[in-house]
N, C-alpha and C positions, 0 to 999 in steps of 0.2 A: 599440691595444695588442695585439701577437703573444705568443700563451699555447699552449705543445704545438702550436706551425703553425698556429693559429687564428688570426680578429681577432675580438678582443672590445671593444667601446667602452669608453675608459679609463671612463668615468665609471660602469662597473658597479662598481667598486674605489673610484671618491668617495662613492660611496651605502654601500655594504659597510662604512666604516666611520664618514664622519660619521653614519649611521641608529643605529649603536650607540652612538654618545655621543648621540644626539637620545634611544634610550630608555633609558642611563643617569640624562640629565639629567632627561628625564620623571619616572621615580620619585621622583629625586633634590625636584623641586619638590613632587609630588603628597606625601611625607613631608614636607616644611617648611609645606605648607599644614596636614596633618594636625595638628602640633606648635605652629601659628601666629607661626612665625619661621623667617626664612630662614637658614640655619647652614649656610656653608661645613663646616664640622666636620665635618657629614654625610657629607657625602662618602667621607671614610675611618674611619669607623664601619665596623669589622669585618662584625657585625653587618645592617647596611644594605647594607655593598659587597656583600656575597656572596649576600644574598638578591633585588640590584637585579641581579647577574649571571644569573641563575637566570633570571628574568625576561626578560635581553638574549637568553640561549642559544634559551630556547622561542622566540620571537618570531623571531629566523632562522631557525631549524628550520622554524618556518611560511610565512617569506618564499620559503625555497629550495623548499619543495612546492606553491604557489602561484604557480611562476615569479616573481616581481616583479622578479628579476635578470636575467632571461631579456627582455632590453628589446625585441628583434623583436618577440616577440609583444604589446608592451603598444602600443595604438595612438591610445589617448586619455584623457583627465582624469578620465572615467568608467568608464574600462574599468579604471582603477591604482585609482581609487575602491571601486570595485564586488571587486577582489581583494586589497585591505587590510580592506575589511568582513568577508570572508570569512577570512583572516589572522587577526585578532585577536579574530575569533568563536574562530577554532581555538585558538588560543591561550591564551583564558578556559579555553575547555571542560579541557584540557590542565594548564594551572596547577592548577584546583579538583582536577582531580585527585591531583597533586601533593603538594597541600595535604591533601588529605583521608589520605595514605598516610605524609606527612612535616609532622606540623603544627609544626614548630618554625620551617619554613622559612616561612610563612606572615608576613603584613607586619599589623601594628595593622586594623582593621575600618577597611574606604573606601580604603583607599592602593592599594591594585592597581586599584580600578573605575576610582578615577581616574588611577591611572597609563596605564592600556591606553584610557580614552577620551582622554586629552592626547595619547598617543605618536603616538595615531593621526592625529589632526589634524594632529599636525606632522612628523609623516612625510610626509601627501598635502600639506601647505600646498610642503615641500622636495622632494616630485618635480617638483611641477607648475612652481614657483622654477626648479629646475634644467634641468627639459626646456625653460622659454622661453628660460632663461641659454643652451645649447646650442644652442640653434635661432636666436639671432637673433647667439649672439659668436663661439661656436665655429668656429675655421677648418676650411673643406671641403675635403677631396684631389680636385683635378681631373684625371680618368683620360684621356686622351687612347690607343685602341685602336685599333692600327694591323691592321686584316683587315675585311672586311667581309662573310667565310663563315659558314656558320652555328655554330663555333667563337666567333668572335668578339659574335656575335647573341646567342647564349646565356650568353656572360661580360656582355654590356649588360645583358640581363636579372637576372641574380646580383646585379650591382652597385646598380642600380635597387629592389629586392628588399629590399635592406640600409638603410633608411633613418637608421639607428640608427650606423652607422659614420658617417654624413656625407661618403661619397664619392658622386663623381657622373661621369657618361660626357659628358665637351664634345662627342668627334663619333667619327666612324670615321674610319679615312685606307684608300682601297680599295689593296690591295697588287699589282692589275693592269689599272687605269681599268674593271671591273666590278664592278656593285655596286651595291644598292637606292639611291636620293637619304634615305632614311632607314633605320634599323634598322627591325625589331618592336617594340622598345620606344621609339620615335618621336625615336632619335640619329640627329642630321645625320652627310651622311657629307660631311667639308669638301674632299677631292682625289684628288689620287692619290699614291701611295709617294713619288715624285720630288721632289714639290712640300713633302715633310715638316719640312726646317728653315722653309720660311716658314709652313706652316701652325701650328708647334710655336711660331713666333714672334710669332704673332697671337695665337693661343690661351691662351699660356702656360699650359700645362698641369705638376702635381709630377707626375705619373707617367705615362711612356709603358708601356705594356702589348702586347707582340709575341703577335697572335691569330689568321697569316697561316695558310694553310691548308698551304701548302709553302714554307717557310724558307731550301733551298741558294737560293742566288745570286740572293736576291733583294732582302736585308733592305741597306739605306745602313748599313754598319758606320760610315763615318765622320765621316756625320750623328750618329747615336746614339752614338756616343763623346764627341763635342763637346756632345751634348746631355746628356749623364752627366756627364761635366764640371763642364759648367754648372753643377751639380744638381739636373737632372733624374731622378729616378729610371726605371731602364729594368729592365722582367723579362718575362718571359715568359708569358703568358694562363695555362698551364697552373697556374702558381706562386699565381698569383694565384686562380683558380677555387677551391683543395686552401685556402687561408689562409679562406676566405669561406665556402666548403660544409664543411669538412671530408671530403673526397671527393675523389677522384685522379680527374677524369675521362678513360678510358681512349680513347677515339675521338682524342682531341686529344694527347695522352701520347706522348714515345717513350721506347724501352727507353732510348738514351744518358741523360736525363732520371732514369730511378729510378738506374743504375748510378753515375754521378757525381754523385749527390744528397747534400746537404752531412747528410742526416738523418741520424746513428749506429744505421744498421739493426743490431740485436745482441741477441740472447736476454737476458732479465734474467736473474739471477744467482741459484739456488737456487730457479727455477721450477717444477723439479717438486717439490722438498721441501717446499714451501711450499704447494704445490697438494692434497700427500697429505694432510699434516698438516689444514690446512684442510677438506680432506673429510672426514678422521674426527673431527675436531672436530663438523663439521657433521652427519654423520648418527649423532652420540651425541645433538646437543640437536633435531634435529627427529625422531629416530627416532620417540618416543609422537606424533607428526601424522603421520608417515607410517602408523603401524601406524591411524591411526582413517581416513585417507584412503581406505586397503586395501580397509579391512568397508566402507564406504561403493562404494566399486566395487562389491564385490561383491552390497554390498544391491540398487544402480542397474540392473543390467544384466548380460546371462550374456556370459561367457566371465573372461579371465585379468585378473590385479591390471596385471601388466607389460607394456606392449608393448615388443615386441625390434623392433628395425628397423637393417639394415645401413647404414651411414653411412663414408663417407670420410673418414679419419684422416690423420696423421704420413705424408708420402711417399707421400699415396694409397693406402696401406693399408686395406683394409676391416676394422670392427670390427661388432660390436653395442649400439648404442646404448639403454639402457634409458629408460623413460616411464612412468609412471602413464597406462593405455591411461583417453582422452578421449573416444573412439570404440565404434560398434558392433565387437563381435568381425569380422565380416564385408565391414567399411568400402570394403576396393579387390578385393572379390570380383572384383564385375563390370563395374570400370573402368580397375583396375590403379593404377601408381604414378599420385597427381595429388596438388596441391598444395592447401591447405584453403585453400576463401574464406569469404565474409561468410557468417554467417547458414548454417555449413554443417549441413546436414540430416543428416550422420553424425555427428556431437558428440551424447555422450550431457547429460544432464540435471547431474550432477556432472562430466561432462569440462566442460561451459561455466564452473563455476567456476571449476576446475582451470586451467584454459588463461587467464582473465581475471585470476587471480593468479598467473600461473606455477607452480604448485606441482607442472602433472605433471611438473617438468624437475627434480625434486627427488632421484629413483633415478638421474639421472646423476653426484650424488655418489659411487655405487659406481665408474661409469669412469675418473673424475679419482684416486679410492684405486688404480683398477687400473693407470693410466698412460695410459690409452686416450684422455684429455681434459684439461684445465687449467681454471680458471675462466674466465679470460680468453683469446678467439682467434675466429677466426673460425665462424663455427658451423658444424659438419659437415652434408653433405649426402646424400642418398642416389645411389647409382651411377650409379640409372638418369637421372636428372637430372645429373649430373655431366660423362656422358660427350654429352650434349647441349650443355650450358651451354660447355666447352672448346672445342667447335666455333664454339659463336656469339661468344663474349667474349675477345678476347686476351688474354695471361698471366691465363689463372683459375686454373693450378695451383700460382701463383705463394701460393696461399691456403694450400695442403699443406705451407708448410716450414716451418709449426711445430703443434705437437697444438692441434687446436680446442678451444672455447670452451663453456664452461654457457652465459656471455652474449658480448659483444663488442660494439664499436664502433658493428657495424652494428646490432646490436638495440636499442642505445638512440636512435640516431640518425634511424632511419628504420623505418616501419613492418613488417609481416609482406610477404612476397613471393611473390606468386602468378601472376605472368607474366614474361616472360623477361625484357621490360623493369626491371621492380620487381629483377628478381633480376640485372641489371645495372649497377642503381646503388647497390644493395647490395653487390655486388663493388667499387665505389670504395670505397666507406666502408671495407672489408674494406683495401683497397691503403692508404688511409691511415694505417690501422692498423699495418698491415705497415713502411711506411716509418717511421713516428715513433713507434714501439713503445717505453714509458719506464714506468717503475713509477709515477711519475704520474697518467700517461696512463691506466693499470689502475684510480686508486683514484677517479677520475673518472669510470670505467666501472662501477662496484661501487657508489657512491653513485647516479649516475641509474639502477641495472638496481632497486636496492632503489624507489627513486620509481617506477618504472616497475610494478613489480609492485604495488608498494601500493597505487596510484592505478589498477590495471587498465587502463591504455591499449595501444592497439593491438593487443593479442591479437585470436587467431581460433582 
């Protein structure tokens, strides 16, 4: 299933909501047990509905901060095990509290112990159900990729990668009789370009995938027409790489490609009004965290509460970007501009917290009031890196046509970026962005940046 240019396995959307009738139904029995009679009636008991809801909402809430929807990363019966324990630990902890601040909402003594030790049971008894149902009935899309450069190498791997969509790579077809007898990720390569209706006709593959390194006059248009026909589906590697990464990979990209792209590239509508307001809202309710953040700087370590750092805005425009300084006062004395790694030994003792909650990026509130920033966009960089990165990465200024980001695409997506590579496929995810930019797409980015912070991942 294709969501914002993504694939998402449909079956993230059959869990999503048979799991919420499973922990309707769970309470639902855990109170007839309680009462010792089973009474449809319950059901619509005011009363019961809205305190067994109460119950449904925590328990997503903890699903979605737990990943359990996030099915790449789930890779076996123990591991969905092992984070539904950890679920519906949170979840207890979370309800009592609840309860303890709201007792009216609270269920008869034993109905929640035993609704949260049922649900959970049959929640894992219905993943494990459903992932063998998937695994052994589910029909597979067979990718048939036509190149066999490293373009096409690395779309075998993405695919491979993805076990959870249930596509697979049948072979390569070499687009000039050269070419490994197999990929890196161990796909036969079955001929050459020529030989493609017979190969397509052996193989019978749902999707051919064009992953050729150079495209004029080389591609059988009237093979692949007749094989469209067919119903064959035919696209192009690059299309297919951006639906599975979420990332434009720009090596393989051409400009025709973003300009006739069917995406509605378009400013959303009251962006910056919504951006101000939103930041004076926001630095009314965190202002008392920021004012104890302050003394805290200053108890930690001498010099200033703020660090100012020039950063590239709107049109390449330089601004000053503010921070809760994380760092010694004298951080890039005697190195100059560099990008922070692991374990950096200039972070002071509250910039480490600061930076593992996000919180020093909380004075960029005053840029987004100023206009200088938005919530959502690519995140601004500093010049002296800027005017390096456009040399090395094609269309990077392509980042500048709209005011950068508190967070973005790329922040949730992929890790911090501290070499030119990292800060290369960081700029995909940024172009992804760019092209299928949707108020959506934003509230998607604003729910993972809030898990993101929460949970302290990835900072440096």
């Amino acid at each position: 299933m294709r969501i914002l240019n993504q694939y998402f396995p449909g079956r993230v959307f059959v869990l999503l909501f048979t799991e919420n009738v499973l922990i309707l139904l769970g309470v639902w029995v855990a109170a007839c047990v309680h009462i010792g009679q089973f009474n449809v009636a319950l059901l619509y008991y005011p009363g019961l509905f809205g305190r067994a809801l109460l119950i449904t909402l925590v328990c997503q809430v903890c699903f979605y901060f737990n990943d359990l929807y996030d099915l790449k990363s789930l890779s076996s019966p123990l591991q969905i095990l092992l984070r539904l324990l950890k679920t519906f630990g949170m979840a207890s902890l979370i309800l009592a509290f609840v309860y303890l601040l709201i007792p009216e909402t609270r269920f008869g003594s034993g109905i929640v112990e035993t609704s949260v030790i049922g649900v959970a049971l049959l929640v894992l008894l219905w993943r494990v159900l459903l992932e063998w149902f998937n695994r052994v009935y589910a029909p597979g899309d067979r990718i048939l990729i036509v190149g066999t450069g490293p373009h096409a190498q690395s779309l075998a791997r993405e695919v491979d990668g993805r076990p959870d969509l249930h596509m697979s790579v049948i072979g390569l077809v070499s687009e000039n009789g050269v070419g490994p007898e197999t990929s890196t990720s161990g796909t036969a390569c079955l001929g050459r370009l020529e030989a493609l209706s017979q190969i397509a006709a052996e193989a019978k593959p749902d999707r051919i995938v064009i992953a050729v390194e150079e495209r004029r006059n080389h591609l059988p248009m009237d093979t692949l027409l007749r094989l469209r026909l067919g119903g064959t589906r035919v696209e192009y590697g690059s299309s297919l790489h951006e639906k599975l990464t979420g990332r434009i990979p720009i090596d393989a990209v051409r400009p025709s490609g973003l300009v006739f792209s069917e995406a509605p590239v378009r400013p959303i509508r009251y962006r910056r009004a919504i951006g101000a307001a939103g930041a004076l809202l926001g630095l009314i309710v965190f202002g008392p965290l920021m004012a104890l953040i302050a003394i805290a700087i200053k108890l930690d370590s001498a010099g200033p509460v703020f660090y100012r750092q020039p950063r590239v805005g709107l049109d390449g425009t330089v601004f000053e970007m503010l921070k809760f300084r994380s760092m010694r006062a004298d951080a890039e004395r005697a190195t100059g501009p560099i990008w922070a790694g692991k374990r950096d030994p200039r972070i002071t003792r509250v910039g480490g917290v600061l930076r593992k909650l996000r919180l020093d990026e909380l004075p960029q509130l005053i840029n987004i009031l100023r206009g200088e920033m938005n919530f959502i966009g690519p995140r601004p960089e500093r010049p002296h890196f800027v005017e390096t990165l456009r040399r090395q990465i094609p269309f990077y200024d392509a980042r500048h046509v709209i005011r950068p980001g508190l967070t973005g695409w790329a922040q949730v997506a992929y890790p911090y970026g501290s070499t030119w590579e990292e800060n290369k496929e960081k700029f995909e995810y940024d172009m992804f962005y760019l092209k299928n930019m949707s108020l959506s797409l934003d509230l998607m980015i604003l729910f993972q940046t809030f898990k993101i912070g929460l949970l302290g991942r990835g900072a440096r």
